[in-house]
C-alpha positions in Angstrom: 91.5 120.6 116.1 89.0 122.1 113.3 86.3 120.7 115.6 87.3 122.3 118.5 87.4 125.5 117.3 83.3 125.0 116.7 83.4 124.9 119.9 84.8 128.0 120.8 82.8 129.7 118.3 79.6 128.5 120.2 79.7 128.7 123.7 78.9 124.5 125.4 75.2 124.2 126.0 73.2 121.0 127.6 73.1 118.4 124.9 69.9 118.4 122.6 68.4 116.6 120.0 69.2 118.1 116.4 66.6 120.2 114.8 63.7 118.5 112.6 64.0 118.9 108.8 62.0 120.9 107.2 60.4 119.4 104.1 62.5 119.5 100.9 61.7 121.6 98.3 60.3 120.6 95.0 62.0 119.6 92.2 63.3 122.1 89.8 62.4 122.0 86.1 64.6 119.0 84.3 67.7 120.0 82.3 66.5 119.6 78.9 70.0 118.0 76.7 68.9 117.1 73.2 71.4 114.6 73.4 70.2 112.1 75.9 66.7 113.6 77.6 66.4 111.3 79.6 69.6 111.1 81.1 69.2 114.3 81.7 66.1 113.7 83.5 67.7 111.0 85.5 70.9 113.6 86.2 68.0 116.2 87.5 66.6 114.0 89.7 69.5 112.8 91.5 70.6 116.2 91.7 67.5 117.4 93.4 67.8 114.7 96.0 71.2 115.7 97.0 70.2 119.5 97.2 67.0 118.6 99.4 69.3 116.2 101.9 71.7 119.3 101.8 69.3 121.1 102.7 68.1 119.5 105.9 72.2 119.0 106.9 72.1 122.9 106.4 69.4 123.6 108.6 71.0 121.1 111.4 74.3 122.7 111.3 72.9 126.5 111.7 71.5 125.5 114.8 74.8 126.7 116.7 75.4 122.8 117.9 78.7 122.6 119.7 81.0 119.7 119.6 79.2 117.8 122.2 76.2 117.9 120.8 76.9 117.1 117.2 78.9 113.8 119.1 74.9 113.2 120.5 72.8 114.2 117.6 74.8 112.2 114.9 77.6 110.6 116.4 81.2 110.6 115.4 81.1 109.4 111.8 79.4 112.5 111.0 81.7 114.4 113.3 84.5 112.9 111.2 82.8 114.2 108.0 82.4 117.4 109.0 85.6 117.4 110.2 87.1 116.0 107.2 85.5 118.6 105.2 86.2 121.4 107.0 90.1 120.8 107.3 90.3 119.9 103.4 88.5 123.5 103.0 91.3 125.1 105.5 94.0 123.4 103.6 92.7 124.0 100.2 91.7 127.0 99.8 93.9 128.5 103.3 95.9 132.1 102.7 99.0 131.8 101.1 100.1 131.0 104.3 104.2 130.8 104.5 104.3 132.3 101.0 105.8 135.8 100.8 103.9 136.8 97.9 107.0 136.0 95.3 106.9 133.5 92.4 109.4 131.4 91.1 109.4 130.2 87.6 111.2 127.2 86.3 111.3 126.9 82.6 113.1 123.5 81.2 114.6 123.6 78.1 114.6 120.1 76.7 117.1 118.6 75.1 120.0 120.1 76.4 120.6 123.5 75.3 124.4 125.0 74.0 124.9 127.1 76.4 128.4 128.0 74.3 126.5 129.4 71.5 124.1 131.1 73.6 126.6 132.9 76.4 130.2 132.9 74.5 133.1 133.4 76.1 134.4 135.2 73.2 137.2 137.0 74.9 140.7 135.3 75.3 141.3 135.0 78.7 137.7 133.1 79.0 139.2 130.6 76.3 137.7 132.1 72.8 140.3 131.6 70.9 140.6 127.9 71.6 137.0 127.6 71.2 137.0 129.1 67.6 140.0 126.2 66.8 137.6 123.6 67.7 133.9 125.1 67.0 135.1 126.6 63.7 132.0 128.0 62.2 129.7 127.6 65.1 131.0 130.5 67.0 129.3 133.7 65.7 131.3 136.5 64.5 131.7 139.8 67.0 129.0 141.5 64.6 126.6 139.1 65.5 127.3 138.8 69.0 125.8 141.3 71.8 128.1 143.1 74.0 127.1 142.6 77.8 128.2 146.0 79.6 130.0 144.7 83.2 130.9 141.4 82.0 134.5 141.6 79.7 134.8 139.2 77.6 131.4 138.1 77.5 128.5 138.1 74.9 125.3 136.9 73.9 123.4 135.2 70.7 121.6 138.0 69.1 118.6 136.1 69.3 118.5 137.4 72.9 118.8 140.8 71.5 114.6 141.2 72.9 115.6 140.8 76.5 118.7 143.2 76.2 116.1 145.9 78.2 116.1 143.7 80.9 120.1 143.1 81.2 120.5 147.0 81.4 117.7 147.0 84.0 119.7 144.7 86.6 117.3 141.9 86.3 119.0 139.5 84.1 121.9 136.9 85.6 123.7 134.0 83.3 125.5 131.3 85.4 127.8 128.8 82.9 129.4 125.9 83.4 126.6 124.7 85.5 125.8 120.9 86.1 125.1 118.6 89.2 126.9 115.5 91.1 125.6 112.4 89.2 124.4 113.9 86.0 125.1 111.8 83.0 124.8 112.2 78.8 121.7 110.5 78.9 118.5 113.0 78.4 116.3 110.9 81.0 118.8 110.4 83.3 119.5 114.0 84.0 116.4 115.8 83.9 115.7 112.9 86.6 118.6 114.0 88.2 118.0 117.1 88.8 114.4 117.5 88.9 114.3 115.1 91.6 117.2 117.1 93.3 119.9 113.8 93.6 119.0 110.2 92.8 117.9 109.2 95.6 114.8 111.8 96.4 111.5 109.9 95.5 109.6 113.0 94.9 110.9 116.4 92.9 112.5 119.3 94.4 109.4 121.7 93.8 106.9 119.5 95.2 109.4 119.4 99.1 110.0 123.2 98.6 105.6 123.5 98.5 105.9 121.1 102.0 108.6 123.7 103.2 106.3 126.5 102.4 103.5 125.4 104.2 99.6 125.7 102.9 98.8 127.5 99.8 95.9 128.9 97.8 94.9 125.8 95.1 96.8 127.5 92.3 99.6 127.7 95.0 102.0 125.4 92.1 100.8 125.3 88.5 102.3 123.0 85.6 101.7 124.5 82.2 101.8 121.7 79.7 100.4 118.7 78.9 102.0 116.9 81.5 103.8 117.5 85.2 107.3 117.2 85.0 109.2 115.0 87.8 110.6 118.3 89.7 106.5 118.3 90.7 106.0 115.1 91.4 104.6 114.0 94.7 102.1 114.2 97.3 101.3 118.4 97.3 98.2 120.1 95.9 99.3 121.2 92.7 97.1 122.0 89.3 98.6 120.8 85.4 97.1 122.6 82.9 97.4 122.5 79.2 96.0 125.9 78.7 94.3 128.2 81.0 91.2 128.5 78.2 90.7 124.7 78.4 90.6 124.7 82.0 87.1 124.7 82.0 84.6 122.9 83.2 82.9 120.8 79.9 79.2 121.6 78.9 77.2 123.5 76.8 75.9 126.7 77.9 72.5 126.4 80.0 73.7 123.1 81.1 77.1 123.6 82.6 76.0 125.7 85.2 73.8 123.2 86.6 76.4 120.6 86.3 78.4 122.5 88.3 76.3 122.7 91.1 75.1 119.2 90.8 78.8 117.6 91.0 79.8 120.2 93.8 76.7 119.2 95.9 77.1 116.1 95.7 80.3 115.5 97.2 79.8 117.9 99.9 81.0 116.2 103.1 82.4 113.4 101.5 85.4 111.9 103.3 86.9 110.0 100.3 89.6 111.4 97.7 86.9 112.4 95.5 85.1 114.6 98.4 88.7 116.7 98.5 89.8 116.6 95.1 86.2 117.7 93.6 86.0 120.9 96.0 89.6 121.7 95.3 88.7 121.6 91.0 85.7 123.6 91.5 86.9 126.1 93.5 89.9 126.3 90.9 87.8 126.4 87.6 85.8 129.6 89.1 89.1 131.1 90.2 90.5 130.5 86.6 87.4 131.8 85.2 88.5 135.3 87.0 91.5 135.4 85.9 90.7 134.6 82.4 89.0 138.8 82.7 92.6 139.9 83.2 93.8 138.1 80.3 94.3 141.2 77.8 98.4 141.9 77.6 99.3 144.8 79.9 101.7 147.7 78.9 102.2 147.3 75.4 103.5 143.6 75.6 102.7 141.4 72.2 103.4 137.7 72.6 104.2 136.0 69.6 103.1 132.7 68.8 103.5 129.3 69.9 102.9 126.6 72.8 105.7 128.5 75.0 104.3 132.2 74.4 101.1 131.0 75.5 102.1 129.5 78.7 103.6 132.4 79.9 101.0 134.4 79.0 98.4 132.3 81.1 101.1 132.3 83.8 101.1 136.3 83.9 97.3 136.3 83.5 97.5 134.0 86.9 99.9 136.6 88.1 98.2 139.5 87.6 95.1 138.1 89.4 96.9 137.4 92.6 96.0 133.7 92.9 98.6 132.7 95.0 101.0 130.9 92.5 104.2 130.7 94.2 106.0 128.1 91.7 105.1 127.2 88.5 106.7 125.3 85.5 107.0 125.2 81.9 108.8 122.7 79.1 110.2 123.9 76.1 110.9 121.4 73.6 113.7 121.3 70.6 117.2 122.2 71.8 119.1 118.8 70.8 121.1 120.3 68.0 123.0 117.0 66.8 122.5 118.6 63.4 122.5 121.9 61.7 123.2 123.7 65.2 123.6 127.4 64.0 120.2 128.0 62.5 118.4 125.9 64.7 119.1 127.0 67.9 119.6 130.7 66.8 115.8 130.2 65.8 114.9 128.9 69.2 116.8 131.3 71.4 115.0 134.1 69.5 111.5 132.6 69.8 111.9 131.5 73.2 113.5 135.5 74.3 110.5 137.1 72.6 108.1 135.3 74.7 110.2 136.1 77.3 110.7 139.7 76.9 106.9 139.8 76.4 106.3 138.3 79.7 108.6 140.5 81.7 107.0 143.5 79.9 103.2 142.4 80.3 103.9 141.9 84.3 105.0 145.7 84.2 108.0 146.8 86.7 106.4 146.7 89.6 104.4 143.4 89.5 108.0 141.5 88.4 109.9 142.6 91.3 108.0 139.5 92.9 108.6 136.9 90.1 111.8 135.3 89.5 112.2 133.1 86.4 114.8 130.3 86.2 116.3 128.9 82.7 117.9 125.6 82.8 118.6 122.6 80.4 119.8 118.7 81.5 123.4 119.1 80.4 125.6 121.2 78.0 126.9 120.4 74.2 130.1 118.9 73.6 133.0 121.6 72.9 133.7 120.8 70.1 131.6 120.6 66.7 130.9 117.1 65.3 130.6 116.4 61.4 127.5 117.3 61.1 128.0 121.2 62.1 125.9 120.3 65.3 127.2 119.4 69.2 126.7 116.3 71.1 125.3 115.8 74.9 128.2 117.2 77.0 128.3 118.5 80.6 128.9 121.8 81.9 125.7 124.2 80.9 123.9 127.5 81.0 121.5 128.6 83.6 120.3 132.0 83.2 117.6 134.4 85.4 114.7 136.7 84.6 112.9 139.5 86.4 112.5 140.3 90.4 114.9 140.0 93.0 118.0 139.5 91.4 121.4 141.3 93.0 122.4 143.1 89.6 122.7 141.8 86.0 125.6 139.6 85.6 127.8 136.6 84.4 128.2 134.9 87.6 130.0 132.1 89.4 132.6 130.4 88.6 134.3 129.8 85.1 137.3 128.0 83.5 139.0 129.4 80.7 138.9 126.9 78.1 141.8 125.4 76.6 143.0 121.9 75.3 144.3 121.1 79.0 141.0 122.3 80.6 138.2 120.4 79.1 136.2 118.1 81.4 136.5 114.9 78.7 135.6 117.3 76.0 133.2 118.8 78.0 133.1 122.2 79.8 134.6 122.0 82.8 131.8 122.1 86.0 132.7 124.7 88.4 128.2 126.1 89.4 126.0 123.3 91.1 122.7 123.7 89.9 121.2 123.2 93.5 123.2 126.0 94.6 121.4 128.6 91.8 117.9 126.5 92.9 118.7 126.8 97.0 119.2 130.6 97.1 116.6 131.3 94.8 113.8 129.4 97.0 115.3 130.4 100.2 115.9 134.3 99.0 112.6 134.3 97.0 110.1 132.2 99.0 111.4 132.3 101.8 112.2 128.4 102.4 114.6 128.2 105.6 116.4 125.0 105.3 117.6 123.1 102.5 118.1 119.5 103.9 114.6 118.3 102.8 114.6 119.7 99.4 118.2 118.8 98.1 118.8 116.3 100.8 122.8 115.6 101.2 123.7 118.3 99.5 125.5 121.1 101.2 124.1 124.7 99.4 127.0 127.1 98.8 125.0 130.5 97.5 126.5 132.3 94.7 124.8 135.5 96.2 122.9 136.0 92.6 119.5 137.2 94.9 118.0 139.2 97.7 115.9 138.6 100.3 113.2 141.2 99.5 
């Protein structure tokens, strides 16, 4: 079809014989590496070879050929290079497509985060009082609690105490008691669970809800860490990145320039993986390298340090450039708290909500009405403390949202007050799916219609947590 539409561009003429070549030009002046001159040499030469044959396949394709006569001139193998090439550009590098200009955010906390300690039901008709019987120690005092206005009963870990701004702004949403059919105690077993969306999906729910959105810019989907997680595995252009600084091309100055050119030329037209993937990374590096000129923090926002900080500060650097990213991920390390569970996780929840807050506040109010971030973890902590003043893997957990396009701040879905009777085998009690908070976000933020291919068998009931716009 890409072929055809040459032909439309360039009205059908009588077939002719392609254009003679004009002789290449010289050789340029060898790179000179004092590591290995003459590889070097040897890296010039071939490189000068591929520009002059590029430049003889340049000066045949500007002579306006139509379909018919590039079938004549160098039959269809070439055709089917050309072809190749130009439909890997159109899906590469395409507009955003479906995309509606929103982002979704997914950041994993792993290890299985207390969502208990973190949202408390501290009031007594959500079950605080039984929970202090049984937590002892572990549930904070009122005076180090924070009061959520709209939500009686409710409060939050004053480590969230940086994100507060964003509560009484109407962009903040905490669903509890949150969890998904099949998900187990074991820490591989449900992050597979539901980053694949159900045990029987071979790919990961991010990387169907990219097919459902259609073609993309190539930093459509961007994993931030040192490795993908299984919710982006499978066959959609994607980028994983351990930094946005490294993601460079290597070389020294004066040299990587000419690298650059030298790589890029020479799998120009080529129909094998490498002749797709090596356009795609180029054209990707000099996109990064514009963003990287917007990386200065906007409207007073100070990130503090650390792996997670980072990442979202490369995230709203992609952001601010308008590359396209419509879903990105990051991992967050640390939150199995078998042991010592009040001062370590207190100490996480505050790191990981200053980074946040420093995110929100760097994309400004108007760029974050088109980015929604989504917190989860694998599974909850056990209700009740063990003997080592920690929690162990339990079930029902914490979700919670950040920034655009969320209905109104909130504590929502459903929840069980806790009690004795209550308790889901110790556990608390599921009453929030996890694809439910996942569906409505992608179909209200992105724009997704159907769910069937990206939770298949599961049948989405929204908790109405997000808007459309």
């Amino acid at each position: 079809m890409v072929v055809d539409d040459l032909d439309a561009a360039v009205p059908p003429g009588p077939p002719s014989t392609p254009p003679a070549c004009t002789p290449p030009p010289s050789a340029g002046e060898p790179m000179n590496t004092p590591e290995n001159p003459a590889l070097a040499r040897q890296l010039q030469a071939h490189a000068d070879q591929v520009s002059a044959d590029l430049v003889c396949q340049e000066q045949q394709w500007s002579g306006k050929w139509t379909r018919r006569r590039m079938i004549k001139g160098i039959g269809m193998a070439g055709v089917a290079a050309l072809g190749t090439q130009l439909v890997t550009t159109k899906v590469s590098f395409a507009a955003t497509g479906a995309s509606n200009g929103n982002t979704l955010i997914v950041v994993f906390l792993r290890g299985g985060a207390d969502g208990l300690r973190m949202l408390v039901p501290a009031g007594s008709a959500l079950g605080g009082d039984y929970l202090r019987t049984v937590r002892g120690p572990l549930v904070q005092q009122n005076s180090d609690l924070l009061t959520l206005a709209g939500a009686p009963g409710w409060a939050l870990n004053k480590g969230f105490s940086s994100l507060m701004p964003f509560w009484n702004s109407g962009e903040m949403t905490f669903v509890p008691a949150v969890s998904a059919a099949g998900v187990t105690r074991s820490h591989f077993q449900a992050q597979q669970q539901l980053e694949r969306g159900g045990s029987s999906a071979p790919s990961g729910w991010l990387d169907r809800t990219l097919t459902a959105l259609g073609p993309g810019t190539t930093f459509r989907a961007v994993s931030r860490g040192y490795a993908s997680p299984a919710s982006m595995s499978g066959n959609e252009q994607k980028l994983s990145m351990s930094s946005l600084a490294n993601f460079s091309f290597p070389g020294w100055d004066g040299v990587r320039d000419a690298s650059m050119k030298a790589i890029s030329t020479l799998y120009r037209g080529d129909v094998s993986v490498l002749g797709q993937d090596v356009p795609v990374t180029m054209k990707a590096l000099g996109t990064a390298e514009q963003a990287r000129k917007n990386s200065t923090p906007a409207n007073g926002a100070v990130y503090p340090s650390g792996d997670f900080s980072g990442a979202l500060a490369d995230l709203a650097t992609m952001l601010k450039s308008e590359v396209g990213l419509q879903v990105a991920t990051v991992d967050v390390g640390g939150w199995d708290t078998h042991t010592n569970e009040a001062g370590d996780l207190d100490g996480l929840v505050t790191a990981a909500s200053t980074a946040l807050a420093a995110f929100l506040k760097d994309l400004g109010p108007t760029r974050r009405k088109r980015v929604t971030v989504a917190v989860m973890t694998e599974f909850g902590r056990r209700v009740q403390m063990n003997a080592s003043n920690g929690t162990d893997h339990g079930t029902g957990s914490l979700m919670f949202l950040l920034g655009g396009g969320l209905r109104r701040s909130a504590v929502a879905g459903a929840w069980q007050p806790l009690s004795a009777g209550t308790l889901q085998d110790g556990d608390v009690p599921v009453r929030n799916q996890a694809f439910d908070v996942l569906g409505e976000l992608i179909q209200k933020r992105l724009g997704v219609g159907t769910l069937g291919t990206v939770f298949p068998g599961f049948q989405p009931r929204p908790l109405d947590l997000a808007t459309a716009s």
